[in-house]
C-alpha positions, 0 to 999 in steps of 0.5 A: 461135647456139643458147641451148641446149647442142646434144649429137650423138649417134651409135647414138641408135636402139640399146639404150643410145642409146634410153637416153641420149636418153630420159634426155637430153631431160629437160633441157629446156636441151639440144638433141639432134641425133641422126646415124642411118642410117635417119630413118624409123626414128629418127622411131617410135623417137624425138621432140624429137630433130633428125635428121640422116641419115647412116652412120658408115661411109662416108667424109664420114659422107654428110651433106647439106649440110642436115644438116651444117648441123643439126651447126653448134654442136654442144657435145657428142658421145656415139658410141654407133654401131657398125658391126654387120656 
């Protein structure tokens, strides 16, 4: 069990997912668990957030069994990702 409120959130490496994270991670109480296409990406874009590979489009969000593991507990959720094609 987490002693911190973990928050999912999807689109964390667009324009208002940047936004939410910075803003978020200010709260030294919350855990954010961020699900993103591209970890590499996420990784120079983002810090203090657990990354979770994964595409929203595809069935079963193509999560590892490690990252559906990261999802455990998980208090919170805001969908920012959209599908740009």
């Amino acid at each position: 069990m987490y002693s911190f409120m973990r928050i999912l959130i999807t689109g964390a490496t667009g324009l208002l997912g940047k936004r939410l994270c910075e803003k978020l991670s200010l709260d030294r109480e919350l855990e954010l668990v961020i699900l993103t296409r591209n970890a590499d990406q996420a990784r120079t874009l983002l810090t203090g957030v657990e990354i979770v590979e994964g595409d929203i489009t595809e069935k079963g969000l193509r999560i590892s069994s490690v990252g559906k593991n990261k999802l455990k507990d998980i208090q919170e959720v805001y969908h920012l990702a959209a599908d740009t094609s």
